[in-house]
C-alpha positions in Angstrom: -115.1 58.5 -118.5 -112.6 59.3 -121.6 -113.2 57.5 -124.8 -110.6 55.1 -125.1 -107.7 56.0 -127.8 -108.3 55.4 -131.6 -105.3 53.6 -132.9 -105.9 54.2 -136.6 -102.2 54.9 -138.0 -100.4 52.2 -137.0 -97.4 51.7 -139.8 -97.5 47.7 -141.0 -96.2 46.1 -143.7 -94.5 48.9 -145.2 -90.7 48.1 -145.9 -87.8 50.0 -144.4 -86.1 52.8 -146.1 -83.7 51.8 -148.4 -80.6 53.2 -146.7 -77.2 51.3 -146.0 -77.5 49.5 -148.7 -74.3 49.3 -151.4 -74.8 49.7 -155.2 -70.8 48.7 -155.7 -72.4 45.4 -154.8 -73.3 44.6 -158.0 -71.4 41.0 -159.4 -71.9 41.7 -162.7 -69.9 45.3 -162.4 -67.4 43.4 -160.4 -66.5 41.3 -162.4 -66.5 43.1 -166.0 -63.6 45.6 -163.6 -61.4 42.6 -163.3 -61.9 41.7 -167.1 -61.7 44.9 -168.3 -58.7 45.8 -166.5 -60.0 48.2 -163.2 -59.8 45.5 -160.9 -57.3 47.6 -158.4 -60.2 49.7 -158.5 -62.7 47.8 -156.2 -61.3 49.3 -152.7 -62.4 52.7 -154.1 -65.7 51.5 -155.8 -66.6 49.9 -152.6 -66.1 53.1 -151.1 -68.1 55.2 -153.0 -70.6 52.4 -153.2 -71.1 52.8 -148.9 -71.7 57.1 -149.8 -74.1 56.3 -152.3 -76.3 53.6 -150.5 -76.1 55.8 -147.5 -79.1 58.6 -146.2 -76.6 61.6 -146.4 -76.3 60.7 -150.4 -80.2 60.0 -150.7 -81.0 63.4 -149.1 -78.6 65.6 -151.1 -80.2 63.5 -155.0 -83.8 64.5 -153.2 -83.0 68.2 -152.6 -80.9 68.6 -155.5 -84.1 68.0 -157.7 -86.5 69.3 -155.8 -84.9 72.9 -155.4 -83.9 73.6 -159.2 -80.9 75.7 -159.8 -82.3 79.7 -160.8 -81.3 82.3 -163.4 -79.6 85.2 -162.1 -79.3 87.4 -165.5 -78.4 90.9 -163.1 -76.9 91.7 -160.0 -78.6 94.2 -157.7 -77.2 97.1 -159.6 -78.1 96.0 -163.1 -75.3 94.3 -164.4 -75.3 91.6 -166.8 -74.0 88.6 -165.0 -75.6 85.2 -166.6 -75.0 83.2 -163.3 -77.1 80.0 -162.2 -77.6 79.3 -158.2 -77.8 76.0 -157.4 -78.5 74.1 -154.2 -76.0 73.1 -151.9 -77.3 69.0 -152.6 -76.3 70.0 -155.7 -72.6 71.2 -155.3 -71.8 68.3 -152.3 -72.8 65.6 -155.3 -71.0 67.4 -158.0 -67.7 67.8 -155.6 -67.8 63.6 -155.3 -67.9 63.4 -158.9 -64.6 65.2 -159.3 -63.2 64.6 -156.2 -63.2 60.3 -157.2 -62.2 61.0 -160.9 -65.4 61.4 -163.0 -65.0 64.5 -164.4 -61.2 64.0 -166.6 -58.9 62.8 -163.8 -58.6 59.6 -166.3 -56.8 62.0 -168.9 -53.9 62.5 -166.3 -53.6 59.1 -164.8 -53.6 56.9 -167.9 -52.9 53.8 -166.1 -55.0 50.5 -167.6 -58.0 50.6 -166.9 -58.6 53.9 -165.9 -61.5 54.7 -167.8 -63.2 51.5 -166.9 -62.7 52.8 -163.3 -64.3 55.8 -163.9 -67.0 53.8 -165.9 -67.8 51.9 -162.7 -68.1 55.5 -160.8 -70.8 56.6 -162.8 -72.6 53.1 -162.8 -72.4 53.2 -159.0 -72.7 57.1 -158.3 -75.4 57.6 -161.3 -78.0 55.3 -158.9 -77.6 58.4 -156.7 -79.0 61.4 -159.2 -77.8 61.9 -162.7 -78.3 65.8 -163.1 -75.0 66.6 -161.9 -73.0 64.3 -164.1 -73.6 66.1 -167.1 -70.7 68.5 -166.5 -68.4 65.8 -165.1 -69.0 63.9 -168.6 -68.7 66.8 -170.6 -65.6 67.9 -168.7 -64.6 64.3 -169.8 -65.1 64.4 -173.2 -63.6 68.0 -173.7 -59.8 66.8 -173.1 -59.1 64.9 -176.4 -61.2 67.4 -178.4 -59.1 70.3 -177.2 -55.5 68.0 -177.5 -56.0 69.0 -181.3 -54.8 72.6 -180.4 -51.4 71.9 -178.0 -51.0 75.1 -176.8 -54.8 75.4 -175.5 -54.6 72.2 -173.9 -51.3 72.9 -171.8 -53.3 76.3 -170.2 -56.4 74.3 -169.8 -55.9 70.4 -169.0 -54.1 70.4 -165.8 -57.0 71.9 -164.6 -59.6 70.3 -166.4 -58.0 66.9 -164.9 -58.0 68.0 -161.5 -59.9 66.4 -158.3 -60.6 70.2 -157.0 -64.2 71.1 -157.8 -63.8 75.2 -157.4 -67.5 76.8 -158.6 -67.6 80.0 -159.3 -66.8 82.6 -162.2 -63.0 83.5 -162.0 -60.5 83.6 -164.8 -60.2 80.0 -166.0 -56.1 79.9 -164.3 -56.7 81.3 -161.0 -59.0 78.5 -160.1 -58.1 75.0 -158.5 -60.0 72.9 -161.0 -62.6 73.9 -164.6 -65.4 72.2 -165.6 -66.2 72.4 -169.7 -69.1 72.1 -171.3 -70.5 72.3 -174.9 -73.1 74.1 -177.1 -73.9 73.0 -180.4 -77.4 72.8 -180.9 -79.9 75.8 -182.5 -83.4 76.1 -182.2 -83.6 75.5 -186.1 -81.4 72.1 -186.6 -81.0 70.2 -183.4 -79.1 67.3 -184.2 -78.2 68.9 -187.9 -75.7 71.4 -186.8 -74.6 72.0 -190.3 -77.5 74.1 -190.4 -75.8 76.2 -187.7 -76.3 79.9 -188.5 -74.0 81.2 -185.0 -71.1 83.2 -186.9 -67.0 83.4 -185.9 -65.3 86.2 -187.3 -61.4 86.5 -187.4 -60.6 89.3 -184.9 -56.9 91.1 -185.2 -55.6 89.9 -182.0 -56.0 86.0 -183.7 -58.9 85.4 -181.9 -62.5 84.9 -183.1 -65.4 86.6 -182.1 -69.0 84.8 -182.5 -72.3 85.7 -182.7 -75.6 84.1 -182.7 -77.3 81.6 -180.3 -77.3 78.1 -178.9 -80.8 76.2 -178.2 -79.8 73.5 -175.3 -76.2 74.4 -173.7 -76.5 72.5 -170.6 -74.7 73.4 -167.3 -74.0 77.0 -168.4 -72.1 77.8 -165.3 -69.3 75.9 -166.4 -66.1 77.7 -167.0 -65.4 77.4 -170.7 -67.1 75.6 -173.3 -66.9 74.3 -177.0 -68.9 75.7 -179.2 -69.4 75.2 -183.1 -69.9 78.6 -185.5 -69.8 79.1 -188.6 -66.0 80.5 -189.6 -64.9 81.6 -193.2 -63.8 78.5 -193.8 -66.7 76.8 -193.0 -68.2 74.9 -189.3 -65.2 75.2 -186.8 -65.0 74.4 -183.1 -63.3 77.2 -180.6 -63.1 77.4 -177.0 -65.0 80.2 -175.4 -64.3 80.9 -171.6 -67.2 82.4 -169.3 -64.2 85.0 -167.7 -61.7 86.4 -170.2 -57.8 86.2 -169.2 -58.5 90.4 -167.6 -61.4 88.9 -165.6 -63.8 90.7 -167.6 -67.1 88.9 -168.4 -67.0 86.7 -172.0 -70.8 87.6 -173.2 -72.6 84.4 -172.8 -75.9 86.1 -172.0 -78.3 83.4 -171.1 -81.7 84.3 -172.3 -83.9 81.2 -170.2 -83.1 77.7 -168.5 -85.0 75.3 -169.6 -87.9 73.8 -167.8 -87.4 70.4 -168.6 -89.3 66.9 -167.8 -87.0 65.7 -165.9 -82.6 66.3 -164.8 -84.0 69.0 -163.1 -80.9 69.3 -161.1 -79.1 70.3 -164.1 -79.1 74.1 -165.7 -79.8 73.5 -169.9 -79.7 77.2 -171.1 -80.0 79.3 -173.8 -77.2 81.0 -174.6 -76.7 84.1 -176.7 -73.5 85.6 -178.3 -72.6 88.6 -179.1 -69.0 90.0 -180.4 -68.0 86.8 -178.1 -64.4 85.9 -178.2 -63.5 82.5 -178.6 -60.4 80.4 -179.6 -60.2 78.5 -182.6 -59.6 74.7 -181.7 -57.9 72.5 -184.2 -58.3 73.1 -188.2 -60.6 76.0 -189.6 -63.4 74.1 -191.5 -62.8 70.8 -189.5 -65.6 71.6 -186.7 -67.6 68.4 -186.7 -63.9 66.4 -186.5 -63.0 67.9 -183.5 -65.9 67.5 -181.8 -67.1 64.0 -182.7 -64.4 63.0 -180.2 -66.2 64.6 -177.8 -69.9 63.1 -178.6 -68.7 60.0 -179.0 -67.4 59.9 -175.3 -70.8 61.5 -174.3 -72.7 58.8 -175.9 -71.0 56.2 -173.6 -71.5 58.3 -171.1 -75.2 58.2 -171.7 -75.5 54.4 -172.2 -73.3 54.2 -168.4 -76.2 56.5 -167.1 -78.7 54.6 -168.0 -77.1 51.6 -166.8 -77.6 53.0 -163.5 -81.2 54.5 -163.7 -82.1 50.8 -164.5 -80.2 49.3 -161.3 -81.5 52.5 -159.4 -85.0 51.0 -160.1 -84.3 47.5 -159.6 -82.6 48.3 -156.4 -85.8 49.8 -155.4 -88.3 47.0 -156.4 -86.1 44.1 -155.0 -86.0 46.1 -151.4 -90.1 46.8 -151.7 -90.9 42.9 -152.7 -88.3 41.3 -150.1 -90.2 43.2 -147.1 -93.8 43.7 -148.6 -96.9 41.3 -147.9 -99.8 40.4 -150.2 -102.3 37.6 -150.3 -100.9 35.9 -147.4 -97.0 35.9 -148.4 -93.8 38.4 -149.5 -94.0 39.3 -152.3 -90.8 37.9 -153.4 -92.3 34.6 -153.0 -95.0 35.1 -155.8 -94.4 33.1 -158.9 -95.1 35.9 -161.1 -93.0 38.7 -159.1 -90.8 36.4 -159.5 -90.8 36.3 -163.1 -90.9 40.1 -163.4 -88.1 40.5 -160.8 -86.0 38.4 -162.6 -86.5 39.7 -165.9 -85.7 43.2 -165.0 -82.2 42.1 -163.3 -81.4 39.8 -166.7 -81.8 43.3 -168.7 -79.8 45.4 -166.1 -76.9 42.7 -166.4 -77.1 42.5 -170.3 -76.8 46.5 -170.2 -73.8 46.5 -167.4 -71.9 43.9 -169.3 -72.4 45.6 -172.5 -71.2 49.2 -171.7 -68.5 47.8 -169.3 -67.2 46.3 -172.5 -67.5 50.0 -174.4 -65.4 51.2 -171.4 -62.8 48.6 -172.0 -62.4 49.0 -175.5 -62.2 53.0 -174.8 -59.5 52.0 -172.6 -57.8 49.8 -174.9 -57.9 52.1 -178.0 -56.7 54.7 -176.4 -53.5 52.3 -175.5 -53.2 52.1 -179.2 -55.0 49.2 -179.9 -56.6 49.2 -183.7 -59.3 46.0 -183.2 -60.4 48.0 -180.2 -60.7 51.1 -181.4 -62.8 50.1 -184.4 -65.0 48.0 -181.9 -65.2 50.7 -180.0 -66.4 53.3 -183.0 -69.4 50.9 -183.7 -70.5 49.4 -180.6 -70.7 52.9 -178.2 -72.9 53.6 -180.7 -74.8 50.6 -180.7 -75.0 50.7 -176.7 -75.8 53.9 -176.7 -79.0 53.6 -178.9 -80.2 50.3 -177.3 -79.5 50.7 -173.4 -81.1 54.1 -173.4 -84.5 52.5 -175.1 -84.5 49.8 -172.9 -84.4 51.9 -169.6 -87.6 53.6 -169.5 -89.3 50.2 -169.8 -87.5 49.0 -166.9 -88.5 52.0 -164.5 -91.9 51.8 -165.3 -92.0 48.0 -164.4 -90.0 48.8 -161.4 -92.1 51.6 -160.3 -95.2 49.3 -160.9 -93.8 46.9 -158.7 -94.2 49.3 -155.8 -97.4 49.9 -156.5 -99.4 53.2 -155.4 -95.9 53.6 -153.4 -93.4 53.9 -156.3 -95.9 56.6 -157.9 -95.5 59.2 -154.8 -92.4 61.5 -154.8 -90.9 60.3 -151.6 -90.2 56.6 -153.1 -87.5 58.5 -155.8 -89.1 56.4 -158.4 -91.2 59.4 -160.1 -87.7 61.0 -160.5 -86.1 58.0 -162.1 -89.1 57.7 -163.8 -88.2 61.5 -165.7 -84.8 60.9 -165.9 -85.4 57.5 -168.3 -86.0 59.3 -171.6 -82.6 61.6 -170.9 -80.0 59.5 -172.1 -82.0 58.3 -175.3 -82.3 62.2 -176.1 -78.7 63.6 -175.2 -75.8 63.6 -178.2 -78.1 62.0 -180.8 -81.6 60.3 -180.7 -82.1 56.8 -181.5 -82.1 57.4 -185.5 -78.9 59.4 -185.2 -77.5 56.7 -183.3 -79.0 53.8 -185.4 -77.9 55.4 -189.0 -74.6 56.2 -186.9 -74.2 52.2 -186.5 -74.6 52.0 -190.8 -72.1 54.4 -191.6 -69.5 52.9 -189.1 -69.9 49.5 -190.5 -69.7 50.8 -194.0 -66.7 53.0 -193.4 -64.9 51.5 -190.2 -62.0 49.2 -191.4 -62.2 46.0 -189.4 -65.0 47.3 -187.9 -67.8 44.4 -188.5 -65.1 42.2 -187.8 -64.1 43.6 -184.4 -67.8 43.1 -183.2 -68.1 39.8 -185.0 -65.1 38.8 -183.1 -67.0 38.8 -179.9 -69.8 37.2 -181.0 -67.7 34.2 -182.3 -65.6 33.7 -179.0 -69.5 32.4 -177.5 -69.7 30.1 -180.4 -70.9 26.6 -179.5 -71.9 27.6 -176.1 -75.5 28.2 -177.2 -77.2 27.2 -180.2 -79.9 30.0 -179.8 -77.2 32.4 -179.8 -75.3 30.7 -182.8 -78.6 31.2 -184.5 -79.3 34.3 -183.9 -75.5 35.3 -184.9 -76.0 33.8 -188.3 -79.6 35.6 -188.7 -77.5 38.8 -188.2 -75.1 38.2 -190.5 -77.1 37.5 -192.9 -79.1 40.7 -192.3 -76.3 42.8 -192.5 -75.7 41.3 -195.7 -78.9 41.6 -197.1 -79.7 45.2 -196.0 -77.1 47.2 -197.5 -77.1 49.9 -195.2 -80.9 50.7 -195.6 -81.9 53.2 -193.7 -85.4 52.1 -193.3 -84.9 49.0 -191.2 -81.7 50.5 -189.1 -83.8 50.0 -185.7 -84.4 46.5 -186.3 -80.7 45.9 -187.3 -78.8 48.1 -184.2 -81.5 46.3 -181.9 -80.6 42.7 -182.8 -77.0 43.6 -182.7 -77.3 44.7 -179.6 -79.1 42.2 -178.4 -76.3 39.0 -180.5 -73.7 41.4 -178.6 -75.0 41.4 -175.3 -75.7 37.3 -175.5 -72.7 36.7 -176.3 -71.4 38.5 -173.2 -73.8 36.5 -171.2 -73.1 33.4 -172.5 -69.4 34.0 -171.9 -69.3 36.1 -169.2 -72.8 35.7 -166.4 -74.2 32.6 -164.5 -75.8 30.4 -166.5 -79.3 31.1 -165.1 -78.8 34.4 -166.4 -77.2 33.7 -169.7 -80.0 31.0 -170.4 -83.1 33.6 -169.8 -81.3 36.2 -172.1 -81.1 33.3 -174.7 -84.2 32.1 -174.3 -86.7 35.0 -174.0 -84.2 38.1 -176.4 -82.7 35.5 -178.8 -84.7 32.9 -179.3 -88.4 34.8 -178.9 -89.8 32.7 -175.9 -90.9 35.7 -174.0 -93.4 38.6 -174.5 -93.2 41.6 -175.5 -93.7 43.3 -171.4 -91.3 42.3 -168.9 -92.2 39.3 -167.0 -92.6 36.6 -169.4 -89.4 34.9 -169.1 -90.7 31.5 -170.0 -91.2 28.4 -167.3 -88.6 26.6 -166.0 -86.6 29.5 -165.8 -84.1 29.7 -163.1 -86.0 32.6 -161.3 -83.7 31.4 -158.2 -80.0 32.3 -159.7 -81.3 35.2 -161.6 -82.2 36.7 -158.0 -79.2 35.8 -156.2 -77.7 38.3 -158.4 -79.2 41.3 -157.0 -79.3 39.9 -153.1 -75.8 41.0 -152.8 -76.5 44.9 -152.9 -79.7 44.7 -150.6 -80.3 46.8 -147.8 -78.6 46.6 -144.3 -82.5 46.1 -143.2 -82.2 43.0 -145.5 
């Protein structure tokens, strides 16, 4: 007689996959479009929001990081050829990034609220992986740098603004669409490129050629890139291509990719040159200039990525908590889930509403608009350096809510979890950022005033916030622009900024927590102590919109 059959892996309480679901469904983003001027956008946003929820886009974010792209410095015969292979995860996301607009479509459809469109892309699409975006915003952030030398601009824009994502080395205008990137960095300043020792010398045909090396040029198979040397006339900025107009190879010999923590997706290279020829862009001398358009864009970029890491994980620990069992009840149901739930999607609205605001004033500025471009100048800034700290914070409490699940690879949290500390690193570390918020407030005309001016429309509403408004002003005051207590100063700005955003702008229940527990220091210092009486209930009908299909 057979032994009767051991059932010892039956699969219980364990929640679905986390497919189907929609990150455009987010209420927050939906309604800073409409106020900042994208609302036509929604029938697209939704769009892309079903591609990113579903298990096609899943798959291609899991591959793309789990096959890296490799360093091919020779072909079979010996030939220097500095190309990076990536996976095909990693093209298929990359070719939805240009294809919808994220890369510089904006540039050549300036209708209002274009860029706030394209800001809503990344906050959907960047839930998805975040490796591949870092040519799309660099692309981005290349057009109004290289608008301050015309006749480089009309050879190079039309493609750099098209919805055509054609890899491959070829000579920059016999392809369907460029991608642009930038190096800057060196291994012995980082963030100080004034110490830059990379060389550009004058060359008779009006070119420049350059030699030295870059420390962290990230995706190095893009097809031109800004670069900063050192000219006779001091730091400039030229364009140098990876194919020269004869289809000959630029040298852009790539010595290593980096072997980073995490955006593993993404190529960051060394990259030497060597009698490189480059084109000078905008005024010898005048290289920082030109490219601080550039970073400044990038920055925004990063505090939009983060955004999205931190509703990526929130996403995540909702789904696990709505379907998972403990101690004789869902988890959801537990009074101090609750708490943590809820606290997590208070900080992922605060940062939405925050950098949804950045994207409109981008937008605005760009219209012409003075009061929004000196907002604008300060507060990327500000968002840039606060979102990014707070986001690492948020995927570890998110992971934690999975438990022993959310610390395995195939929960995506572990990935999130080495993506986090990206954006707080990329164009400018927190004290660049922070002592960046100083000097624009000391040298921006109108620029306090701009920011004050959204602070002071939430007047009245609550007196925590009114109270907190006049601590800041009385700080900035005080301070003088010392550089020793910039965190402290750029962290309760951002938080007075984000309040008063709330207060005017989210539910009540929402606004109220922010108030209570960032304002007015009735919380702790972990996520999760909201205090009682908080409205646990209307915080979490905020994220029950975007839930999975298995909801």
């Amino acid at each position: 007689m057979s032994a009767p059959t051991a059932h010892t892996h039956q699969v219980t309480n364990q929640p679905p996959p986390l497919v189907g679901h929609d990150p455009s469904a987010d209420p927050a983003l939906r309604a800073a479009m409409a106020r900042e001027g994208a609302g036509w956008h929604l029938p697209d946003l939704r769009r892309l929001g079903a591609l990113a929820g579903s298990e096609q886009a899943l798959r291609w974010a899991e591959q793309a990081d789990r096959f890296p792209p490799q360093l091919r410095t020779h072909d079979r015969y010996g030939h220097r050829i500095d190309e990076v292979e990536f996976h095909p995860a990693w093209h298929a996301l990359l070719d939805v990034a240009v294809r919808t607009g994220m890369a510089a479509a904006p540039w050549a459809q300036p209708r209002p609220g274009a860029h706030v469109a394209r800001a809503a892309d990344i906050l959907v699409w960047g839930t998805v992986e975040q490796g591949h975006l870092c040519p799309a915003s660099m692309t981005y952030a290349a057009v109004p740098a290289l608008r301050v030398a015309p006749d480089l601009a009309a050879r190079f824009e039309p493609l750099l603004t098209s919805r055509v994502y054609d890899p491959g080395l070829r000579v920059p205008e016999t392809k369907a669409g460029l991608l642009a990137g930038m190096g800057m960095t060196e291994k012995q300043g980082g963030s100080d490129v004034r110490s830059n020792t990379t060389t550009a010398t004058p060359a008779r045909d009006g070119t420049f050629r350059l030699r030295g090396h870059k420390w962290f040029t990230s995706a190095p198979m893009s097809d031109m890139f800004l670069v900063l040397a050192q000219a006779p006339d001091g730091l400039s900025c030229f364009l140098v291509p990876r194919v020269l107009p004869d289809g000959t190879r630029n040298t852009f010999r790539i010595q290593r990719l980096k072997d980073k923590l995490g955006n593993r997706s993404n190529a960051s290279g060394e990259p030497e040159f060597d009698d490189t020829v480059g084109w000078l862009v905008g005024e010898p001398g005048r290289g920082i200039a030109v490219i601080l358009e550039m970073v400044t864009l990038t920055r925004l970029d990063a505090a939009l990525a983060a955004a999205a890491g931190m509703r990526a994980a929130v996403l995540s620990a909702a789904h696990h908590v709505r379907h998972r069992r403990a101690f004789g009840g869902l988890l959801i149901d537990a009074p101090l889930m609750r708490n943590v739930l809820a606290d997590l999607v208070v900080e992922t609205e605060a940062a939405t509403t925050l950098v949804m605001r950045v994207a409109g004033a981008v937008d605005r500025s760009l219209s012409g608009d003075d009061t929004e471009r000196a907002f604008r100048r300060i507060a990327t800034a500000v968002a840039k350096y606060w979102v990014c700290k707070r986001v690492p914070g948020v995927v570890v409490e998110a992971l934690e809510c999975l438990g022993g699940n959310g610390y395995v690879e195939e929960s995506g949290m572990p990935r999130l979890y080495r993506e986090a500390p990206l954006n707080g690193i990329w164009e400018g570390a927190g004290n660049v950022n922070a002592l960046d918020v100083l000097r624009a407030l000391a040298r921006e005309p109108g620029g306090l005033a701009a920011v004050t001016a959204d602070i002071d429309a939430a007047r009245g509403a609550d007196s925590r916030l009114d109270r907190a408004a006049d601590q800041l002003l009385s700080q900035l005051e005080a301070t003088g622009g010392e550089p020793f207590t910039a965190r402290r100063l750029v962290e309760r700005l951002a938080l007075v900024l984000q309040g008063s955003l709330l207060v005017q702008h989210a539910p009540t229940a929402v606004a109220d927590a922010f108030c209570a527990s960032r304002l007015a220091g009735d919380g702790g210092l972990a996520f999760g102590t909201l205090p009682a009486g908080t409205d646990t209930a209307g915080i979490l009908d905020r994220i029950a919109s975007s839930g999975s299909d298995t909801d």
